[in-house]
C-alpha positions as CSV (number, residue, x, y, z in Angstrom):
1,X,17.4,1.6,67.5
2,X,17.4,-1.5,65.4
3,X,14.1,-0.6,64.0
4,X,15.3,2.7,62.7
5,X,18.5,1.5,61.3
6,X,15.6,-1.3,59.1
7,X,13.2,1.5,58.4
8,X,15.4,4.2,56.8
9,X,17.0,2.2,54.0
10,X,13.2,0.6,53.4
11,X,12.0,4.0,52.9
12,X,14.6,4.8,50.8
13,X,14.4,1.7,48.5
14,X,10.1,2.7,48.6
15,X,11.6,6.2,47.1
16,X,13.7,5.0,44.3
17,X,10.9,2.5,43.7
18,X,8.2,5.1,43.4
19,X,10.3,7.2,41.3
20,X,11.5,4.7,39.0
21,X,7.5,4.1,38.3
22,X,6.6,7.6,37.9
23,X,8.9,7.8,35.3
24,X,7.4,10.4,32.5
25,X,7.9,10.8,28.7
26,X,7.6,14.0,26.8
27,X,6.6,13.7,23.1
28,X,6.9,17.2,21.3
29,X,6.9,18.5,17.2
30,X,7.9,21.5,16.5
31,X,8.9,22.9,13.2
32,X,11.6,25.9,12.7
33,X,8.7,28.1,10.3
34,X,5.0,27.7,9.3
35,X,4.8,29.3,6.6
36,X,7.1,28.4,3.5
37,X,7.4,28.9,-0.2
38,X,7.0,25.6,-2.5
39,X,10.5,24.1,-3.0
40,X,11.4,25.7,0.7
41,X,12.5,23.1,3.3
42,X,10.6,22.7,6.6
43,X,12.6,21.2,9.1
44,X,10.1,18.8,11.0
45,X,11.8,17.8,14.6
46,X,10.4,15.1,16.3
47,X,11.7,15.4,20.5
48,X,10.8,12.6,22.9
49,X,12.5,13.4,26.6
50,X,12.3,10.4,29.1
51,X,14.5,10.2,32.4
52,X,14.9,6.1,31.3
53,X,17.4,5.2,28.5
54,X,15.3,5.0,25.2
55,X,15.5,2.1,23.0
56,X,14.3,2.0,19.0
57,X,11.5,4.8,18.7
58,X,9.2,4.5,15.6
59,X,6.9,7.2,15.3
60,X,2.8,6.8,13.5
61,X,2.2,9.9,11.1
62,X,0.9,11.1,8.1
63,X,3.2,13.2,5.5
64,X,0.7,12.7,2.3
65,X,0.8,16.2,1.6
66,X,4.9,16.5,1.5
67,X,7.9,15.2,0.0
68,X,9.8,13.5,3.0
69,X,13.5,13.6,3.6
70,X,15.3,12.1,6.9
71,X,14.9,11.4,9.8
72,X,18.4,12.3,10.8
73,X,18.6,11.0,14.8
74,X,20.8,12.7,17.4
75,X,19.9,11.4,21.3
76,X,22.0,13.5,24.3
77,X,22.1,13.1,28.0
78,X,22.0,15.7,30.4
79,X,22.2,15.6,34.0
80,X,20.6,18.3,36.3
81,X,21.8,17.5,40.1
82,X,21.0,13.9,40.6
83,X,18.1,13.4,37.4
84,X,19.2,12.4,34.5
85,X,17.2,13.0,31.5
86,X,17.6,11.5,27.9
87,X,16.4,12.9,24.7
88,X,15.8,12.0,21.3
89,X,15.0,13.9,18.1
90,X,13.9,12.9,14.6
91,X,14.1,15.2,12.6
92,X,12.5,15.2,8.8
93,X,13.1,17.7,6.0
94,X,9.7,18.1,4.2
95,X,8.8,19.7,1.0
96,X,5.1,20.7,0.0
97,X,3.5,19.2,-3.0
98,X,1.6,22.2,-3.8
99,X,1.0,25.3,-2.0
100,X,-2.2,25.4,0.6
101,X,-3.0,25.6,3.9
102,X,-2.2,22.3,5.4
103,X,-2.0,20.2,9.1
104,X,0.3,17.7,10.3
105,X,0.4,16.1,13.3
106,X,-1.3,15.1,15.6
107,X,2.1,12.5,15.5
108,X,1.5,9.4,17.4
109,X,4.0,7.5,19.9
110,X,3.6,4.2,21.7
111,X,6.1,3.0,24.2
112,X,5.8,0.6,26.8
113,X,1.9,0.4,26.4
114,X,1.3,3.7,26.9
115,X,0.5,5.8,23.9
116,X,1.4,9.9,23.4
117,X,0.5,12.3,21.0
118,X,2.0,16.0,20.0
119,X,-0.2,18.6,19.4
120,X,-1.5,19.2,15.3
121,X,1.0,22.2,13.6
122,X,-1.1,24.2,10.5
123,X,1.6,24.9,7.6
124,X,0.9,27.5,5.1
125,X,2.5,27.4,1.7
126,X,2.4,29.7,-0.5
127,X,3.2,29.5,-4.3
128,X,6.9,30.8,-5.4
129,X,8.5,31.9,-8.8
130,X,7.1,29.4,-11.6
131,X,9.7,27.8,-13.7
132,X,7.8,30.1,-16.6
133,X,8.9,33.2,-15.1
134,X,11.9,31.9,-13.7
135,X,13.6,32.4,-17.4
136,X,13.6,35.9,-16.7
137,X,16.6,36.2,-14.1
138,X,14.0,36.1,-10.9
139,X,15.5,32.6,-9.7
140,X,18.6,31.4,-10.4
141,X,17.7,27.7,-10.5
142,X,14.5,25.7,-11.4
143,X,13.6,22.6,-13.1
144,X,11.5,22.9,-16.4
145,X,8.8,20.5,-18.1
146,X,8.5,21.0,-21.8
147,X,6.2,18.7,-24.4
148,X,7.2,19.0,-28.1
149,X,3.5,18.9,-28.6
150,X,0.5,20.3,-26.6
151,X,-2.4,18.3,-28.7
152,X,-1.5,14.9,-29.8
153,X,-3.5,12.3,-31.7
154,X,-4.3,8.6,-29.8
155,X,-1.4,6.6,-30.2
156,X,1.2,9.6,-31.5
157,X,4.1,10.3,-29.6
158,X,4.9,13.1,-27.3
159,X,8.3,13.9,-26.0
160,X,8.4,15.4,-22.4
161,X,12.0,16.8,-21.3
162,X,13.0,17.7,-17.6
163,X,15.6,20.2,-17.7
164,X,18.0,21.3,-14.3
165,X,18.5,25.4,-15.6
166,X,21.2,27.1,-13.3
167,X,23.3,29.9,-12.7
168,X,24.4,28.7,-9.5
169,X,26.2,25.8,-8.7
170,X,24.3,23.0,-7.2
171,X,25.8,20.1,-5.4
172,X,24.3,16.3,-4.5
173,X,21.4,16.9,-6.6
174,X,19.2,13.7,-6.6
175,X,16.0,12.7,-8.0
176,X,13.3,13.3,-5.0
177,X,10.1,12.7,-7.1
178,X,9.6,10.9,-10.7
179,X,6.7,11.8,-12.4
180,X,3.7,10.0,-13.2
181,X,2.2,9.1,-16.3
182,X,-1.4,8.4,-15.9
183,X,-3.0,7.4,-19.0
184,X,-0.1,7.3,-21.6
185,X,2.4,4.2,-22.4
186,X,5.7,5.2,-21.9
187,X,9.9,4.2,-23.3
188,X,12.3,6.5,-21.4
189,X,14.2,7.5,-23.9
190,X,17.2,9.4,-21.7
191,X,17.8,9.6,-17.5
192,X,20.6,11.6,-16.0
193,X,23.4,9.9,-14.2
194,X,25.8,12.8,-14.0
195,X,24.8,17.0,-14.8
196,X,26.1,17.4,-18.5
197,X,25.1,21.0,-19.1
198,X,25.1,23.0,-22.4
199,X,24.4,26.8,-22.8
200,X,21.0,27.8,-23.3
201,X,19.3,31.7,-23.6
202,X,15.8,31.9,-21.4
203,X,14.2,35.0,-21.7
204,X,17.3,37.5,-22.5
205,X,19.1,35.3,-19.5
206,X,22.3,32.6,-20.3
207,X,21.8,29.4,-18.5
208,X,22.9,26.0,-18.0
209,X,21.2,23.3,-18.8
210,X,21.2,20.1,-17.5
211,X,19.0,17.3,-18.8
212,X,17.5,15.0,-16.2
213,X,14.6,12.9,-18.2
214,X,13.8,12.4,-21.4
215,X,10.5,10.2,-21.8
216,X,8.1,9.3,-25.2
217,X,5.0,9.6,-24.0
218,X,1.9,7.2,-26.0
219,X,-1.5,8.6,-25.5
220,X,-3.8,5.7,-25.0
221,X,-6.9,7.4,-24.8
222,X,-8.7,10.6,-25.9
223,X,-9.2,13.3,-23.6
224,X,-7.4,16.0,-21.5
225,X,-4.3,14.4,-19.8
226,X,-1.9,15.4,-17.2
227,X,1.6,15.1,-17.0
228,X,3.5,14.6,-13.6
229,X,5.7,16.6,-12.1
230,X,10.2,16.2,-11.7
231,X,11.4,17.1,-8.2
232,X,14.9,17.0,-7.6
233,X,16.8,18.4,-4.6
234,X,20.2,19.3,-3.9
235,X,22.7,22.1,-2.3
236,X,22.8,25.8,-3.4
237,X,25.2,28.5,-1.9
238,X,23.7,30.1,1.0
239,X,23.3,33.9,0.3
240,X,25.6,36.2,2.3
241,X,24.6,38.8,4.6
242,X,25.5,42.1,4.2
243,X,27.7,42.6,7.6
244,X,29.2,38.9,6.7
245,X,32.9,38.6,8.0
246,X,36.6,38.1,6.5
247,X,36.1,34.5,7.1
248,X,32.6,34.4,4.9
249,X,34.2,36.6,1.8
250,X,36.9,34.1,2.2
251,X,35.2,31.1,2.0
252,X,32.2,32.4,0.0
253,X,32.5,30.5,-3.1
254,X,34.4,27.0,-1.8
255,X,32.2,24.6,-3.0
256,X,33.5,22.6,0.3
257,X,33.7,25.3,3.0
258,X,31.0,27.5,1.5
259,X,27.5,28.0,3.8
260,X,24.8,25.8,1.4
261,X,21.0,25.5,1.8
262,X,19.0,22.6,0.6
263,X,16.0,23.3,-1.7
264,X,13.8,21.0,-4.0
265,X,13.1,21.8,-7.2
266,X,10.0,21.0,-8.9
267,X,8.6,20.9,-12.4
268,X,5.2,22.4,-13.2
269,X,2.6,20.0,-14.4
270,X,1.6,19.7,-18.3
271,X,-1.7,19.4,-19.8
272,X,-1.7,17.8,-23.3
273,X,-5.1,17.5,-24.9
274,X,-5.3,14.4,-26.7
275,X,-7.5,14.1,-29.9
276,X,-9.4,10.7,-30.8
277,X,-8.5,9.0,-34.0
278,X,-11.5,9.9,-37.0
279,X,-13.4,7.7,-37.5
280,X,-14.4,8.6,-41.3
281,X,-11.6,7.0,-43.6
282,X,-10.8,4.4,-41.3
283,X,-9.5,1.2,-42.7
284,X,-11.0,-2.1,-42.5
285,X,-7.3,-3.5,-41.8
286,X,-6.6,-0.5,-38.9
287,X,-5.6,-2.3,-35.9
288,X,-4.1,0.8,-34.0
289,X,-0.7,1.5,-35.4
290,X,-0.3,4.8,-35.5
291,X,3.1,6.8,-36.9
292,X,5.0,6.5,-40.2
293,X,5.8,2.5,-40.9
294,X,7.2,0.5,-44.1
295,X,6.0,-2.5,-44.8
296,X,7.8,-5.7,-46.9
297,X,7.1,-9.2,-47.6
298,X,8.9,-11.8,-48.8
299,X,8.1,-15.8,-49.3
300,X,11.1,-17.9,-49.8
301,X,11.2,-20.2,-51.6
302,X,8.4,-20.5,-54.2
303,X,9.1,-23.4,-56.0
304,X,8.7,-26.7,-53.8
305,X,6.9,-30.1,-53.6
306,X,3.8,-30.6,-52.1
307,X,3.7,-31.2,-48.4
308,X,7.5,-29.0,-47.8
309,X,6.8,-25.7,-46.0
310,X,7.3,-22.1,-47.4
311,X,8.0,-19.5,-44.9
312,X,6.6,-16.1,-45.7
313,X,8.2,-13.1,-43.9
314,X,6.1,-9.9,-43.2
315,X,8.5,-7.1,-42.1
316,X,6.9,-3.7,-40.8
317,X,9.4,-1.2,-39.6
318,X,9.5,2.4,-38.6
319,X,8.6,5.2,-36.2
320,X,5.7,4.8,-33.8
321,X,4.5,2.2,-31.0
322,X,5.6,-1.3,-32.4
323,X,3.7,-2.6,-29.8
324,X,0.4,-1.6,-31.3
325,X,1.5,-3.5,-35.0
326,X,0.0,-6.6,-35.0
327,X,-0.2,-9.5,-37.5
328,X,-1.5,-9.5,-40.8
329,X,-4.4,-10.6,-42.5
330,X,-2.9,-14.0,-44.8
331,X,-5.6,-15.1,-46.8
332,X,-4.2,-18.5,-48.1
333,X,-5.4,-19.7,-51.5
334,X,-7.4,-23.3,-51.1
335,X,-4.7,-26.6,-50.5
336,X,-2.6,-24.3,-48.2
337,X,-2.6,-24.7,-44.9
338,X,-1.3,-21.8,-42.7
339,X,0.3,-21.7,-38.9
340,X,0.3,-18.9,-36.9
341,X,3.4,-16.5,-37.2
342,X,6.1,-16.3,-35.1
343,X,6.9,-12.8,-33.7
344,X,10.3,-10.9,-33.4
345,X,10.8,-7.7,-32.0
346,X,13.3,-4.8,-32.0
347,X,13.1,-1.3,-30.9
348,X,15.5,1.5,-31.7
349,X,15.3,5.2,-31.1
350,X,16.8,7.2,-33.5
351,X,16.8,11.3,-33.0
352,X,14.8,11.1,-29.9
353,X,11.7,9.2,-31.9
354,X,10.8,5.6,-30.7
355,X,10.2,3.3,-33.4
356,X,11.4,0.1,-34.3
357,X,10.9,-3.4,-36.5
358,X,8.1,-6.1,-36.3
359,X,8.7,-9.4,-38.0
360,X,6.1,-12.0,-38.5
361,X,6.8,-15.6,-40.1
362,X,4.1,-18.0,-41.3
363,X,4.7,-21.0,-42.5
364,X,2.6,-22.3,-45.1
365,X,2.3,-25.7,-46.8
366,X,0.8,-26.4,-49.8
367,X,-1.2,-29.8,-49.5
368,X,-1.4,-30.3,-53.6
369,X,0.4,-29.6,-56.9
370,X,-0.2,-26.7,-58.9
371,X,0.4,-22.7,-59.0
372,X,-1.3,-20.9,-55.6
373,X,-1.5,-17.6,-55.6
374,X,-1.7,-15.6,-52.1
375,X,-3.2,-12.3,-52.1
376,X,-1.5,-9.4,-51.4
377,X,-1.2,-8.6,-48.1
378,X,-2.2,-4.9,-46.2
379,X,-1.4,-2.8,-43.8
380,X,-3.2,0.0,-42.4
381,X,-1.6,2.8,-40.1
382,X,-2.4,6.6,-38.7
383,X,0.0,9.4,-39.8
384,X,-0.5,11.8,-37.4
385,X,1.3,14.6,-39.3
386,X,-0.8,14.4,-42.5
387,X,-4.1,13.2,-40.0
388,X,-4.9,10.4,-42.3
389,X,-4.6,6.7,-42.2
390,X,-2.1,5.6,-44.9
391,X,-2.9,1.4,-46.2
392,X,0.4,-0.2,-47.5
393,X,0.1,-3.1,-50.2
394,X,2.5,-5.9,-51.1
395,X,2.5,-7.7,-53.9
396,X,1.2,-10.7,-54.7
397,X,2.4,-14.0,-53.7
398,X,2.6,-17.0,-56.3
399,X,4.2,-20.0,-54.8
400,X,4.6,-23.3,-57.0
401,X,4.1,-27.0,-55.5
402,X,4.9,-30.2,-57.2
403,X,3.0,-33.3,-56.9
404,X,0.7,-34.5,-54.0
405,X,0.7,-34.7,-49.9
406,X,-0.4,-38.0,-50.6
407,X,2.6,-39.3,-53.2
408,X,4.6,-37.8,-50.3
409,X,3.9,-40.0,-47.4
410,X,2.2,-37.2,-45.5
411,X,-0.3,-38.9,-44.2
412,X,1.1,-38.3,-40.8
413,X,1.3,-34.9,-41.0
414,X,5.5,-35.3,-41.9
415,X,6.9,-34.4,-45.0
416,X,9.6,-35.6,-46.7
417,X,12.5,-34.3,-44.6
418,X,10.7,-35.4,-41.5
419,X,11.1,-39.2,-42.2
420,X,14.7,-39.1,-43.4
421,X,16.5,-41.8,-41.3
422,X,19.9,-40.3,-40.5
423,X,22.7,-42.0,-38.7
424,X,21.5,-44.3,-36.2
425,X,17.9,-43.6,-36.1
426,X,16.7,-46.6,-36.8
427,X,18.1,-49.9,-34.9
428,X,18.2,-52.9,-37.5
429,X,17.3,-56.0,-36.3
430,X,20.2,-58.4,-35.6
431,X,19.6,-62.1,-37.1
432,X,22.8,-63.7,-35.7
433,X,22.3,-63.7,-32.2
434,X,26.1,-64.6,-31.4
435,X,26.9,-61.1,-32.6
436,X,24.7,-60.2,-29.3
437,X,27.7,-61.7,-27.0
438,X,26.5,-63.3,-23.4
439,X,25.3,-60.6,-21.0
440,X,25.5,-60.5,-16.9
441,X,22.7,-60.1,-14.6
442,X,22.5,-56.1,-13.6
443,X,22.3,-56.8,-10.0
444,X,25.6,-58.1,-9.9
445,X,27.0,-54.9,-10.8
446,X,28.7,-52.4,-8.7
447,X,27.0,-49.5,-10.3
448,X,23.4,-51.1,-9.8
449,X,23.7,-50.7,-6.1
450,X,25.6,-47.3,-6.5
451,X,22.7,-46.3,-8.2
452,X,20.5,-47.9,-5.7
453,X,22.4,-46.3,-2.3
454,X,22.5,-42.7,-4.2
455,X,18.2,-42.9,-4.8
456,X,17.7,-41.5,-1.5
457,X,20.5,-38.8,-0.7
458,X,18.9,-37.2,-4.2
459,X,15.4,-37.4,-3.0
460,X,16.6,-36.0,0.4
461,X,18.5,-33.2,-1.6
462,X,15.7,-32.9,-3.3
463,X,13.4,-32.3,-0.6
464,X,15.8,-29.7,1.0
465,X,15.6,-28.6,-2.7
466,X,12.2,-27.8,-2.9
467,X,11.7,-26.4,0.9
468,X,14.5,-23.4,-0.4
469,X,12.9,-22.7,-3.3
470,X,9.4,-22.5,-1.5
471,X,11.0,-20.3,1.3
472,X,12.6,-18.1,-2.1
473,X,9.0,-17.8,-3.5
474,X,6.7,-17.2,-0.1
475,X,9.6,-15.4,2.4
476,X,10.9,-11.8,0.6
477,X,13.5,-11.2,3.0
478,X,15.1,-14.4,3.0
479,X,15.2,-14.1,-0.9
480,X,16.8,-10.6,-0.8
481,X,19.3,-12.0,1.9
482,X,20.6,-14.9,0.0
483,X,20.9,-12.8,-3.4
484,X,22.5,-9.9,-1.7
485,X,26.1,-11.2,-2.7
486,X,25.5,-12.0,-5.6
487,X,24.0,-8.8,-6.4
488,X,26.5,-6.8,-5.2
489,X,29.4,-8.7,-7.4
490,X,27.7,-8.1,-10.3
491,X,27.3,-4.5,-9.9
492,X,31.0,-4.3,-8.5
493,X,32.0,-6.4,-12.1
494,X,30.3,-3.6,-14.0
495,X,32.1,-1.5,-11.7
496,X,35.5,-3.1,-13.2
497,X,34.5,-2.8,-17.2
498,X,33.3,1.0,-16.3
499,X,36.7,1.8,-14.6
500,X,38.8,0.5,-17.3
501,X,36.6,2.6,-19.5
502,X,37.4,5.6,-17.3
503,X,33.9,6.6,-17.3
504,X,34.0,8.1,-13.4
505,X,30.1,9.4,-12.7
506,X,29.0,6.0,-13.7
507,X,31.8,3.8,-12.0
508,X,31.0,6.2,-8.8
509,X,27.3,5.6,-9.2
510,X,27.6,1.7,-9.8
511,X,29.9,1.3,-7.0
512,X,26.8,3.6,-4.7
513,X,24.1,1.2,-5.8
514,X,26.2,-2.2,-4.7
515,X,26.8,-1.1,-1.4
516,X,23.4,0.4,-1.1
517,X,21.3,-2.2,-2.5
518,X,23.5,-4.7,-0.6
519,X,22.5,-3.2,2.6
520,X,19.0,-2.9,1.3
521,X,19.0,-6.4,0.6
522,X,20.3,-8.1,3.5
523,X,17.8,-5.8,5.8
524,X,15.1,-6.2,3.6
525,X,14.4,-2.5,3.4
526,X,13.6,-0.2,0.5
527,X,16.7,0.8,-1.4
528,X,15.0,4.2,-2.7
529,X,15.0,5.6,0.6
530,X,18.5,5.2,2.0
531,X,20.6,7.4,2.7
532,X,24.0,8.1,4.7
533,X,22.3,8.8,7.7
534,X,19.5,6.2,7.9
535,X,22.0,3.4,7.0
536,X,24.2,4.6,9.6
537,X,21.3,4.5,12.0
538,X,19.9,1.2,11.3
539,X,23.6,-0.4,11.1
540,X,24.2,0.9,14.2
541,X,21.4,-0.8,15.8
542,X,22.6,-3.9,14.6
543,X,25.5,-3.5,17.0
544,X,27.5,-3.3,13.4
545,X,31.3,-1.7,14.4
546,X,31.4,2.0,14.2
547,X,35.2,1.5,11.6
548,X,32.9,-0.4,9.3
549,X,29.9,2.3,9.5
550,X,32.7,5.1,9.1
551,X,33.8,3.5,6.3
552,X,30.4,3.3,4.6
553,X,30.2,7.0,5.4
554,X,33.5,7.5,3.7
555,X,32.5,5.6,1.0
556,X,29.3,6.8,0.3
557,X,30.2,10.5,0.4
558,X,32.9,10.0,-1.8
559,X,30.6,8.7,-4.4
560,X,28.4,11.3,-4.1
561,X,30.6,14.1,-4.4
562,X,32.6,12.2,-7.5
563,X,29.2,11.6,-9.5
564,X,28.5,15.6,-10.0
565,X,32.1,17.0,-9.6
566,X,32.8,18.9,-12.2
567,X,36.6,17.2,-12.9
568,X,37.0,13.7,-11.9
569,X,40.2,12.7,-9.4
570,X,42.8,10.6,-10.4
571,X,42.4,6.5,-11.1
572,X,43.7,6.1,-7.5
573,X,40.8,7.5,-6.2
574,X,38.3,5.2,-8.3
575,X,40.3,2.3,-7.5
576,X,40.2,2.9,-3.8
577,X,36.7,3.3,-3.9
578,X,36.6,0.0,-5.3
579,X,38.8,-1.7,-2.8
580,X,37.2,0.2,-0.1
581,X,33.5,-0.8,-1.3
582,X,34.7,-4.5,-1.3
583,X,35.8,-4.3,2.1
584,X,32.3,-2.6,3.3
585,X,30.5,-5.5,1.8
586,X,32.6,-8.0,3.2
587,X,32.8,-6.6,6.9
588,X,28.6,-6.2,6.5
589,X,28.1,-9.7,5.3
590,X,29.5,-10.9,8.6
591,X,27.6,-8.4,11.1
592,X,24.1,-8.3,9.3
């Protein structure tokens, strides 16, 4: 009896065992369509089942072909008679690059050594109303490229707007993809913080536009070039169905109860053909500038002794890439010797058109008496609108010395202002050595071995010194950790100067970015790729209190909806924001 009353616990303990070993994980993908329009969402959900409690899951695969949005997480428990099973799902929005036929998957797992895979999914994608058609009522919101010129010189300036057309309201619209520029220089010359639409006509239809990027766009070599593609996404009011209810008329156009499907929104690509500069007519003094320019030079003074400098100032100014002005050819007369000039810069865009001034001062000394006469001075540019290089000519320059270097006491390479004693500059010698007074030994002092005691705390500090700075240059994270403050009071001082300004999409969008980045910073992730969720996620897994993470969804959402409402709230509301983003902050800095 005693053997039986041992043996049937054992074999139980051998079951629980043997179960507990033979525990089994499921890892599925499955997608809710395979075959999509471009700018149609595909809801990608990622399911891994296990009958243990799953920890931090981090999924291998490859999205290349799609823009990616998520994961948003949700994990659930269920319990069938005495087995309890607990589930996870990722799920990613994804949006196609370009229509094709295209396979994701197969999506890798590894957990506890073992490794699982989900079986490939094929995606077809088909192409969907073009922005050029779209201006003809048969989409009610797309985003439109448009160049100001098609064929462009080397060097000229092409202006590339992205445009947001609607007849819908959209909501949280967000850049999703910038363009790329291969083989251009580029100045942004305008990028969208809030949607400030005007009234435009597209084909017969009235639309508002929205601007989202304006960029000047500098060929830098000949040839056919391509111009990237915009994609924005946001919310669009979910179309009724015909048997909808009271409920749905009622609710149909509340911007807050309303149904709303997210869509992204993508520009077609450009092609501008880019024409290389002629070579016949070229200028010997051409060094690349290419646009309309000004040129002015002026040598002040004219009339000074020999061995003083003259400073001669070479101003070119105008419309075009000041980057590719460079400095002119001085030709100094004989007995003048020249120093390379020093360079100021300013750019300014005026009516869309980057341009700017360049200002270049030598400084020339003449080495002997007489009248020296500099050449003028030229400059040689492109004018793409008349296709001819223009060549702009001072005047000459006729500076007047007095004298010699050598009657100067220039021997040295000074002049006469350089050997002026001023003040105490020179010590005299003293011949009354009374005058001196009767000195003390420096050891007896009480600073000496101050001094002496303090030598090695400030070699210590500066050892500790030199290990942060090392651990600033070689360890990212730390650096982004010990900034993050910092960071984030600078962007909540902006904050301050833009809410006395009342300016309320920016104020909303500064206060955004400080708690963002702040969180991005002390994590060390990417900033450009949080959102609500994913923040929520990854504070939660650093056991970060669930009032604090409510309070950055508040937050965050409140932002969001203030920077493209169409009427801002009351200076309350900003100023709560503020209070409320300085309390996130300040409960994160402690937890994370």
């Amino acid at each position: 009896m005693v053997n039986v009353r041992l043996t049937i616990p054992l074999v139980l303990w051998v079951l629980a065992a043997s179960s507990a070993a033979a525990a089994t994980i499921q890892f599925e993908a499955s997608v809710d369509r395979t075959r999509a329009s471009e700018g149609e969402p595909i809801r990608l959900t990622l399911r891994i089942t296990s009958d243990e409690q799953l920890g931090q899951v981090t999924p291998d695969f490859d999205l290349k072909d799609f823009h990616v949005e998520g994961p948003a997480t949700s994990t659930r428990m269920e319990m069938r008679n005495t087995n309890i099973t607990f589930t996870r799902e990722l799920t990613y929005v994804l949006y196609a690059k370009q229509p094709g036929t295209f396979t994701i998957g197969p999506m890798q797992l590894e957990m506890d050594g073992e490794r699982y895979q989900t079986k490939p999914i094929t995606l077809e994608i088909v192409r969907g109303t073009s922005s050029a058609q779209a201006g003809q009522g048969e989409n009610p919101i797309f985003v439109l490229a448009r160049a100001d010129h098609e064929r462009a010189y080397v060097g000229q300036q092409v202006t590339v707007s992205y445009d947001l057309f609607y007849r819908i309201q959209p909501r949280n619209v967000s850049f999703n993809k910038l363009p790329t520029f291969v083989g251009f220089w580029t100045e942004d010359l305008f990028i969208a913080q809030q949607l400030d639409s005007h009234q435009e006509v597209r084909g017969g239809v009235p639309f508002n536009v929205a601007p989202l990027r304006r960029v000047a766009l500098f060929p830098t070599s000949a040839g056919t070039h391509a111009v990237g593609t915009l994609a924005v996404s946001c919310d669009i009011p979910q179309q009724r169905s015909r048997r909808g209810g009271v409920l749905d008329d009622f609710f149909a156009g509340d911007p807050f109860f309303g149904r709303s499907r997210s869509v992204l929104l993508q520009s077609e690509e450009l092609q501008i053909e880019v024409l290389p500069l002629p070579e016949q007519g070229r200028p010997a003094e051409f060094t690349g500038a290419v646009g309309r320019f000004q040129l002015s030079v002026e040598a002040q003074p004219t009339q000074v002794a020999a061995g003083d400098p003259v400073t001669l100032r070479v101003l070119v100014e105008g419309e075009g890439n000041m980057a590719a002005v460079q400095p002119l050819q001085v030709d100094a007369a004989a007995g003048v010797k020249l120093y390379d000039p020093k360079i100021e810069e300013e750019e300014r865009i005026t009516n869309g058109v980057y341009g700017g001034r360049r200002l270049f001062e030598y400084i020339l000394i003449p080495e002997q008496g007489g009248t020296l006469n500099i050449p003028p001075l030229r400059f040689a540019y492109f004018d793409p609108h008349q296709a001819r290089y223009e060549v702009l000519e001072s005047d000459p320059i006729t500076i007047h010395s007095e004298g010699s270097a050598e009657e100067e006491g220039v021997s040295y390479g000074l002049s006469r202002r350089d050997i002026e004693a001023v003040g105490e500059d020179i010590r005299y010698i003293k011949p009354d050595v009374e005058v001196l007074g009767a000195g003390s030994m420096l050891y007896s002092s009480y600073w000496f071995w101050t001094l002496q005691g303090a030598l090695p705390l400030a070699f210590f500090a500066l050892l500790v010194w030199q290990r942060h700075q090392r651990r600033l240059q070689g360890d990212v994270a730390y650096a982004r950790q010990r900034r993050a403050k910092g960071e984030a009071g600078r962007r909540l001082s902006r904050a301050d100067g833009l809410l006395a300004a009342g300016t309320e999409a920016e104020f909303y969008g500064e206060v955004r970015a400080a708690v963002l980045e702040f969180v991005a910073d002390r994590l060390n992730l990417a900033a450009a790729g949080l959102t609500i969720e994913v923040c929520a996620e990854v504070l939660a897994a650093r056991q970060v209190e669930a009032e604090t993470i409510a309070a950055l969804r508040d937050l965050l959402t409140r932002c969001d909806f203030a920077r493209f409402a169409p009427a801002g709230g009351p200076p309350t509301d900003r100023a709560a924001a503020r209070r409320l983003a300085e309390e996130v902050i300040a409960g994160l800095e402690k937890r994370i």
